[in-house]
C-alpha positions in Angstrom: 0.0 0.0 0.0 3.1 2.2 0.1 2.0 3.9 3.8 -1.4 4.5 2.0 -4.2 3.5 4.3 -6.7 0.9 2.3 -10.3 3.0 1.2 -13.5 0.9 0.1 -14.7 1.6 -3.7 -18.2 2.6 -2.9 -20.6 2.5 -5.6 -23.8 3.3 -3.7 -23.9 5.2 -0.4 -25.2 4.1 2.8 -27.7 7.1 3.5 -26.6 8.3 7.2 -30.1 8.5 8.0 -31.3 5.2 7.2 -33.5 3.9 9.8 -36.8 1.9 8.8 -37.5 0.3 12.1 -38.2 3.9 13.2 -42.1 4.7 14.9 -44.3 4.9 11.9 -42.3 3.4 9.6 -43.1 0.9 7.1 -42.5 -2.6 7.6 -39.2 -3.5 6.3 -36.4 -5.9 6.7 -32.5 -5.7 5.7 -29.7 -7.7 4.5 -26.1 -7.6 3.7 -24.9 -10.7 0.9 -21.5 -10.5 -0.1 -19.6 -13.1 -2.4 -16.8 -15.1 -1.3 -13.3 -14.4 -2.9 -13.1 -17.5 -4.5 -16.7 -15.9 -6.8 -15.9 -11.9 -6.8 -16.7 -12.1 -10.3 -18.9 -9.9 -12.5 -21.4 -13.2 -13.2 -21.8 -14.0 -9.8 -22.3 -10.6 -9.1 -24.6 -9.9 -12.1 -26.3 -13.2 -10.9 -26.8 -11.6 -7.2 -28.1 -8.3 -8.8 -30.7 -9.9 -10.9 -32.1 -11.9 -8.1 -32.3 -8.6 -5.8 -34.0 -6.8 -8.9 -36.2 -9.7 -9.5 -37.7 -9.0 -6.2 -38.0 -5.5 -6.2 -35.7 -5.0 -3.2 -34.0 -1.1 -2.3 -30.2 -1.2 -2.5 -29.2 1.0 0.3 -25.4 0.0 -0.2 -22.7 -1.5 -2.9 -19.2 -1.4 -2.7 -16.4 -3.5 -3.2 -13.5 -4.2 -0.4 -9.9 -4.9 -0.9 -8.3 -7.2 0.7 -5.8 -4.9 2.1 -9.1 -2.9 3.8 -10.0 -6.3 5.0 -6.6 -7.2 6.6 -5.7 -2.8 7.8 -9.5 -2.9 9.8 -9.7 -6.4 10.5 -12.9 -7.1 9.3 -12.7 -10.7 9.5 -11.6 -10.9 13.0 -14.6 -9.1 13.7 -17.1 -11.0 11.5 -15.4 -14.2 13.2 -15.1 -13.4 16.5 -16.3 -16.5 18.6 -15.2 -18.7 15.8 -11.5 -17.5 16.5 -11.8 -17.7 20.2 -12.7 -21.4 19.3 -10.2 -21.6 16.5 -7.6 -20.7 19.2 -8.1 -22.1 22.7 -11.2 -24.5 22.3 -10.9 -26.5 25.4 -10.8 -22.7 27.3 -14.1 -21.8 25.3 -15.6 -25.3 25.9 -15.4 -25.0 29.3 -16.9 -21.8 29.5 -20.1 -23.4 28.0 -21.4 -26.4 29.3 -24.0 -26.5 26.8 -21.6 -27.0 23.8 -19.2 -28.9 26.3 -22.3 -31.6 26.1 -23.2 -31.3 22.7 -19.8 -32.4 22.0 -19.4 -35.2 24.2 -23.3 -36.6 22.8 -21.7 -36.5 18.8 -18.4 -37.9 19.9 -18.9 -39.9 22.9 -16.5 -39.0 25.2 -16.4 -35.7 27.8 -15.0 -32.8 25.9 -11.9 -32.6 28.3 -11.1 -36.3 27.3 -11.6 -35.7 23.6 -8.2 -34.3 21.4 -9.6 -31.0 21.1 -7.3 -28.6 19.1 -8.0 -25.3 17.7 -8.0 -25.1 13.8 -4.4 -22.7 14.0 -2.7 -25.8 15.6 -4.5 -28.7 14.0 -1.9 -28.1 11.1 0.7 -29.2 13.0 -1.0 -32.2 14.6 -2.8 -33.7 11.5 -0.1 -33.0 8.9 -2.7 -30.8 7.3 -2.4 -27.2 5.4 -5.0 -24.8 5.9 -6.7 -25.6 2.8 -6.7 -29.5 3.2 -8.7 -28.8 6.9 -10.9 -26.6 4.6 -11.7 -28.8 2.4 -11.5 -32.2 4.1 -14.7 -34.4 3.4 -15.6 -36.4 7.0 -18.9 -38.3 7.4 -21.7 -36.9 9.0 -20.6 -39.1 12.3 -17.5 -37.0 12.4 -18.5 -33.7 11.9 -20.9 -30.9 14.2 -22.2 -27.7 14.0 -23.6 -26.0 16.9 -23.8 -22.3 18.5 -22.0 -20.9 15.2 -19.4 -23.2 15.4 -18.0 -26.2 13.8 -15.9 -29.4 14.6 -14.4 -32.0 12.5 -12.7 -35.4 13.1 -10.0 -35.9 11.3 -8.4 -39.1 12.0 -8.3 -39.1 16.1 -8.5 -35.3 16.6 -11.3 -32.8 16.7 -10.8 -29.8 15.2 -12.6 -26.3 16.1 -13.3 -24.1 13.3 -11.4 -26.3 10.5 -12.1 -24.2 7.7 -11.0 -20.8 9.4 -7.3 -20.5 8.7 -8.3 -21.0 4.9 -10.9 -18.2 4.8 -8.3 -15.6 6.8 -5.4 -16.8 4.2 -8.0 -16.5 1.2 -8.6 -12.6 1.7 -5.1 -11.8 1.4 -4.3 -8.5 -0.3 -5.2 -9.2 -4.0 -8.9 -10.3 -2.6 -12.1 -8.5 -3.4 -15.3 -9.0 -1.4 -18.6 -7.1 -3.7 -20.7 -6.4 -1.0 -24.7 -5.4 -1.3 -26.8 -4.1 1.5 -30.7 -4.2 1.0 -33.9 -2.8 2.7 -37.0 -4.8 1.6 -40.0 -4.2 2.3 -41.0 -7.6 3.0 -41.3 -7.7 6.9 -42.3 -11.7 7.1 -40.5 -14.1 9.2 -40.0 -16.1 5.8 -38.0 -13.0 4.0 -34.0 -14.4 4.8 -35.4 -17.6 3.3 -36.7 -16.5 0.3 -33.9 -13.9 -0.6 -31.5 -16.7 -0.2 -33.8 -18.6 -2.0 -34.3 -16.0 -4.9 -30.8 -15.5 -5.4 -29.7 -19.4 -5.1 -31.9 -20.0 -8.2 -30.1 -17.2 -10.4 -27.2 -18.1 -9.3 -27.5 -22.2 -10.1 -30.0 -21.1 -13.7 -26.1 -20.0 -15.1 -23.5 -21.9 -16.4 -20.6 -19.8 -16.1 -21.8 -19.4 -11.9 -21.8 -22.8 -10.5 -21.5 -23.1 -6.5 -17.9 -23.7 -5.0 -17.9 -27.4 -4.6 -21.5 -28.2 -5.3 -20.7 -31.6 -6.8 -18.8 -32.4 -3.5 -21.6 -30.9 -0.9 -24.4 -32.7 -3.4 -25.3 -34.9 0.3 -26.1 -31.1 2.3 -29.1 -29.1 1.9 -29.1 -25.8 -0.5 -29.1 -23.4 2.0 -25.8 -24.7 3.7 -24.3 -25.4 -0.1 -24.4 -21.7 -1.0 -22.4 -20.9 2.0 -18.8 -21.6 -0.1 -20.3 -19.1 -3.0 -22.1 -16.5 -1.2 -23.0 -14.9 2.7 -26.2 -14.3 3.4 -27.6 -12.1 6.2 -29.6 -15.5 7.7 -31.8 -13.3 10.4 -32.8 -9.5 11.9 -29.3 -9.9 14.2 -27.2 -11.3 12.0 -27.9 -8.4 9.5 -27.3 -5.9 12.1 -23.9 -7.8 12.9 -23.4 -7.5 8.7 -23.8 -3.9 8.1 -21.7 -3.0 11.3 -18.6 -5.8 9.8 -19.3 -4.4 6.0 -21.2 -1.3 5.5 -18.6 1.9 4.9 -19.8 5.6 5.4 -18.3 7.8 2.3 -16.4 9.4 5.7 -14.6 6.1 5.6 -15.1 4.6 8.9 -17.3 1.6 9.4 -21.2 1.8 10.5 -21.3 1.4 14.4 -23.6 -1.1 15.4 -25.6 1.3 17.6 -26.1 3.0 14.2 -27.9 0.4 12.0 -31.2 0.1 11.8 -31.8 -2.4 13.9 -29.4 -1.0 16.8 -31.1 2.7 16.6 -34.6 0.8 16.8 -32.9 -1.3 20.2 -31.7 1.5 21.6 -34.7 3.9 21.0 -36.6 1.2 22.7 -34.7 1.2 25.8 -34.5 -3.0 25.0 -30.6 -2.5 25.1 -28.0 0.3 26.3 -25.5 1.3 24.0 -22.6 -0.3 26.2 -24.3 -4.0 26.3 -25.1 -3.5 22.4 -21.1 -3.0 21.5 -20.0 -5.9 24.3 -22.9 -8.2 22.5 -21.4 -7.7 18.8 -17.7 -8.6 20.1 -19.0 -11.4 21.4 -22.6 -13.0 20.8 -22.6 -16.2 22.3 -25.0 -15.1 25.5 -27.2 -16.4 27.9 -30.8 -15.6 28.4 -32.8 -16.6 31.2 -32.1 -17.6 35.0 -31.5 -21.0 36.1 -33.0 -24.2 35.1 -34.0 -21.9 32.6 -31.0 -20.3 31.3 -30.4 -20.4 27.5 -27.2 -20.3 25.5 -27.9 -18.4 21.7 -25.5 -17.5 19.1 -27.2 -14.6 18.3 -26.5 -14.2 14.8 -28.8 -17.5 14.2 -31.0 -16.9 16.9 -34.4 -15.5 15.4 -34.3 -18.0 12.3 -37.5 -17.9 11.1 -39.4 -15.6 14.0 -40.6 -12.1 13.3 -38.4 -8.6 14.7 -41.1 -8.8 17.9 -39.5 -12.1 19.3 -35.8 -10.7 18.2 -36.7 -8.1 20.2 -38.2 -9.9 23.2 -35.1 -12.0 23.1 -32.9 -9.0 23.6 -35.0 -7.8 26.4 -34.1 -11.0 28.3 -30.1 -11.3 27.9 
């Protein structure tokens, strides 16, 4: 970069103002989709485009980002951030959640502490494997979990956290280019993430020249989890606001605070959340609702799958 700091190409501003879970608005949802580096092409994103025109949606934000803006402001260790943790130290992160302490010992039968438990940054060195091979290793379902946003893999007698992670960091080096869309719809149904996804899955898979990354190998998993090597998909109301704050640029250059999206102006406004608790709970989203025998673990970029912004919000009010 020759001491010059790394700027995003923004092709359509985020309007500062932007706010359509305001009183009185309409009913609206939003959603960031951004292609993987592997697809930053002009036909996947001409295939992305169409889908988002097919529907009528509002794009409130296009740009594309460098890899060298993605490695100067960290993007990805923010987009990532439990899934490092994991990556790094899982038997420390394990035992601060007995919940995923028990999933894993119920998938691999035997108590997390007894399992050989690495993190994905030192599996190379115990299975032999480079960051790609982890990423792209192929294990039976038997061998392989996802839960609470995160993922393990057996490979041979050791369980990996986060396998694919040290691939994706290495894979937006500085000659990567992420095209990132932001939309508002004005579909405010519980089924809208589905049907976006869904909408832009069939454009993608009606062209030739945009087949999904390793669709012939993923042919056993369901659609939605397919598209996840080709494209990301804002999947519910939180995990949008978590998008725009990782990936939406103001022309001023800096990123969109949480507190500032849509979603986090309507939780604030609402006295559901203070500023403070909204920052802590985007740096690190795996939290507990409830008290007691009724105390619930959520990843909250999943949580709300399917549910309407009323329960999001009731969630919220309960952390």
């Amino acid at each position: 970069m020759n001491g010059k700091k790394a700027a995003p190409d923004i092709l359509v501003a985020y309007p500062p103002g932007e706010d359509g879970f305001a009183p009185g608005s309409k009913t609206a949802s939003y959603a960031v989709v951004y292609v993987r580096p592997e697809t930053n092409s002009v036909l996947y994103e001409r295939a992305i485009a169409a889908a988002i025109r097919g529907r009528d949606e509002q794009v409130v934000y296009l740009a594309n980002l460098g890899g060298a803006l993605i490695r100067q402001d960290r993007i990805l260790q923010d987009h990532y951030a439990t899934q490092l943790r994991f990556a790094e130290d899982p038997q420390r992160e394990v035992a601060r959640y007995p919940e995923i302490a028990r999933r894993l010992e119920r998938h691999f039968g035997a108590p997390a502490a007894k399992l050989s438990l690495v993190g994905a940054f030192q599996a190379a060195a115990r299975t032999g494997m480079s960051e790609e091979e982890l990423f792209e290793a192929m294990v039976p379902q038997a061998d392989f979990l996802t839960c609470w946003g995160q993922q393990f893999k057996r490979i041979g007698g050791t369980v990996v956290a986060n396998p694919g992670l040290p691939a994706v960091l290495k894979r937006c080096g500085p000659s990567a280019n992420l095209f990132v869309v932001a939309i508002r719809s004005a579909d405010g149904s519980p089924d809208f993430f589905a049907s976006l996804n869904r909408a832009i899955y069939e454009e993608v898979c009606s062209r030739g020249d945009t087949p999904l990354v390793d669709g012939d190998k993923l042919g056993s998993v369901r659609w939605p989890e397919r598209v996840r090597r080709t494209y990301h998909i804002s999947r519910t109301h939180l995990m949008a606001m978590y998008d725009m704050a990782d990936f939406v640029y103001l022309e001023a250059g800096r990123r969109l605070a949480v507190a500032d999206t849509p979603l986090g102006r309507s939780l604030l406004a609402n006295g559901i959340v203070t500023e403070p608790r909204l920052r802590s709970l985007k740096a690190d989203p795996l939290a507990y609702s409830g008290q007691g025998a009724h105390r619930i673990l959520h990843y909250l970029p999943l949580a709300g799958q399917g549910r309407s912004l009323a329960w999001v919000r009731e969630l919220l009010r309960r952390l």
